[in-house]
N, C-alpha and C positions, 0 to 999 in steps of 0.2 A: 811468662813461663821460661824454665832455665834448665837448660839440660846439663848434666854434672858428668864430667870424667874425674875418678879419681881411683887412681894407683891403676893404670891400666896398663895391663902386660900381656903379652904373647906368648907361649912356650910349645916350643915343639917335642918330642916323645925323647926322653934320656937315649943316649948322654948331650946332645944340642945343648947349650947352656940356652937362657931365654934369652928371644931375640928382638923383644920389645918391654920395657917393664919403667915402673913409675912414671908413668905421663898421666898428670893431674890439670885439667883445667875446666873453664864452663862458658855457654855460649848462650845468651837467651834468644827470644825471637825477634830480629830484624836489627841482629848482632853477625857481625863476619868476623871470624877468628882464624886466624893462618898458621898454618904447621908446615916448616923447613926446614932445612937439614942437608949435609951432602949429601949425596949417591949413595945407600946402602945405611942410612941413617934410621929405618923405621917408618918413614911417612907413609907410603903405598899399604904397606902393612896393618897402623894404625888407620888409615882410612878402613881399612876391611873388616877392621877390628869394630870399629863406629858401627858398621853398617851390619855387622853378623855377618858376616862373608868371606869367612874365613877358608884357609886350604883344607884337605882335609887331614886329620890328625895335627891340626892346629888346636892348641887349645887356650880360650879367651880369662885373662885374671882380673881382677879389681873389679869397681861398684860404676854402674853407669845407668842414672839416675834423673828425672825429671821432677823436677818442684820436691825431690828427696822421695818419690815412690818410683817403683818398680820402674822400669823404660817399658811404652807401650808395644806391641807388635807393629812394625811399620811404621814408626813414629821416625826412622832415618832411613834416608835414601842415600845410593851410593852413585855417581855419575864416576866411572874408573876410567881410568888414563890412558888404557889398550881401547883400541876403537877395531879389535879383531872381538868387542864386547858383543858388534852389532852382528847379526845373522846378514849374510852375504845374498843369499838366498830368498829374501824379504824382503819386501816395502817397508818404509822407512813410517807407514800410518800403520801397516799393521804390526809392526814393530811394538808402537806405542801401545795400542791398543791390548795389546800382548801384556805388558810390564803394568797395564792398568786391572789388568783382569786380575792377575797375580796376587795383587794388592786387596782384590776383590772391589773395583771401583768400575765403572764403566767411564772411558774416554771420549773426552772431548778435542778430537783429534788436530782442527784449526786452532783452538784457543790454546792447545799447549804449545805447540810450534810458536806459535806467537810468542809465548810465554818465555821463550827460550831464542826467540829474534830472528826465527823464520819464518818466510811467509806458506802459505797452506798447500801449494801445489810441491811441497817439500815431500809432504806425505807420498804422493806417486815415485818417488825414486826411489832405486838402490841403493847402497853405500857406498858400489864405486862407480857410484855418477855424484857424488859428494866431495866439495871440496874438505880438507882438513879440518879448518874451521867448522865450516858445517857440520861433519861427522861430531866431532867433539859439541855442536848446540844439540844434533841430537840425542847423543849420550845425557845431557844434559834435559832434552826436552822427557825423555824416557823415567828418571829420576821424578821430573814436575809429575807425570803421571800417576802416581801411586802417592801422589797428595799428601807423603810425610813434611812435616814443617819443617824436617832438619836435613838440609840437603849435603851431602861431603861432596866435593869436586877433585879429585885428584889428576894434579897438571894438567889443568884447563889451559892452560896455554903453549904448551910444551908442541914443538915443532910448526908453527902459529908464526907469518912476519909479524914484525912488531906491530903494524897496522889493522890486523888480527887479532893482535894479542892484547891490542889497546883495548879494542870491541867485545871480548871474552873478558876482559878485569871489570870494563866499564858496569855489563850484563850482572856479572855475579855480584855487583854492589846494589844497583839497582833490584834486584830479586830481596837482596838482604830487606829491603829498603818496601817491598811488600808485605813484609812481619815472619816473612822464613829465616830461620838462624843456619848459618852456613860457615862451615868449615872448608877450607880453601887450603888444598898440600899443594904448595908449591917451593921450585926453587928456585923463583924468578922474585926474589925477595924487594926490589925495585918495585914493580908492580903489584906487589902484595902490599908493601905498606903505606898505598896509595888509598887504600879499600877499606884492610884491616882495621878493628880496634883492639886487638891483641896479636902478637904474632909469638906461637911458641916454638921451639927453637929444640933439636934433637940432634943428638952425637950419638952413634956406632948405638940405636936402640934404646938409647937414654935420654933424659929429658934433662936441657942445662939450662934452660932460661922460659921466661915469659914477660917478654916485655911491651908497653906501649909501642903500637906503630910510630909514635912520632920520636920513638930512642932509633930508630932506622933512618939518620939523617948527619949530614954532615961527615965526620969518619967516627959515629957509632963512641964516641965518647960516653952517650949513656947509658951504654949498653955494662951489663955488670957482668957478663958470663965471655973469656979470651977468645973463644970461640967464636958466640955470636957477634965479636966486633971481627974477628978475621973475614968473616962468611960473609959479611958487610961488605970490609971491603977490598973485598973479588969482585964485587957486582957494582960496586959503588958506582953513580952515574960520575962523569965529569961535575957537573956543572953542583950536583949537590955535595960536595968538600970543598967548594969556594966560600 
């Protein structure tokens, strides 16, 4: 099964020019597909936009489509990059239990913690008795709970040591790798195309490239859009331009 984006745009109410428009691409299941971008590029946006989760007087364009029919209800989860996502206020079990109900499923509240690489006396806490990482598996575990095959993550690893940030890339490959198709914003593009088998690539709301993770190597010679070779290499490790 293959979920399809195409021509997918944002607009907000006249006069706002549109703030996301033409990003076409497709993920199937136990496929991980990455979207980057500088600062102010679209990603956070298009994640919302995947998920139906949009602002309000946000309005959604283009076709986004499974096996070419309609997108079912609930068929994409969104795990978002603000961890002010999670209720302060709440256990971190009934939390889940919460974003399960929603979806109309009933949770299995150890197995998804699991699911997401915590162990089950996770559920007994607050958020801020949560380390970074942890908040961010739960965002993610919350996501696993309402059981859509198509998970978005937006910067899963973002404010994460890299040691962290290993174990959040490592997890979302792995999940890929149980037959969910995952779309992964990030702009930690090192680490994305460690994972990805596509990485598409956004300027100021527009879509300038889609290329194989392994064109993200070396100084980005395969890269065919000035942009995604510059964006490269900012990030470029040392050792991979030897």
């Amino acid at each position: 099964m293959t979920l399809r984006i195409e021509d997918l745009g944002v607009a907000f109410p006249a006069p706002r020019p549109a703030a996301l428009e033409g990003v076409c691409f497709a993920v199937a299941r136990g496929e991980l597909v990455g979207l980057t971008g500088s600062s102010g590029a679209g990603k956070s946006l298009a994640a919302e936009a995947l998920a139906g989760l949009l602002p309000p007087g946000a309005e959604r364009r283009g076709r986004i489509t499974l096996d070419g029919a309609p997108l079912p209800r609930g068929a994409v989860a969104l795990a978002p990059q603000r961890l002010d996502a999670l209720d302060p206020l709440a256990r971190v079990g009934r939390q889940i239990e919460r974003f399960a109900r929603l979806a109309g499923r009933r949770a299995d509240v150890p197995a998804t913690l699991a699911e997401a690489g915590l162990p089950a006396e996770t559920a007994a806490r607050f958020p801020h008795q949560l380390s970074g990482g942890m908040a961010r598996r739960v965002l993610l575990a919350a996501a696993l709970s309402t059981g859509a095959a198509w998970i978005v993550a937006d910067e899963p690893t973002v404010g994460l040591d890299p040691a962290a940030a290993d174990r959040a890339t490592a997890l979302l490959a792995r999940l890929a790798g149980t037959g969910r198709g995952l779309v992964v914003v990030s702009h930690d593009l090192p680490r994305l195309a460690r994972v990805a088998a596509r990485i598409v690539v956004l300027r100021e709301g527009r879509q300038v490239e889609t290329a194989p993770a392994a064109a993200f190597a070396g100084e980005g010679a395969a890269l065919r859009d000035p942009f995604s070779r510059a964006l490269w290499r900012a990030q470029i490790p040392e050792d991979a331009a030897c």
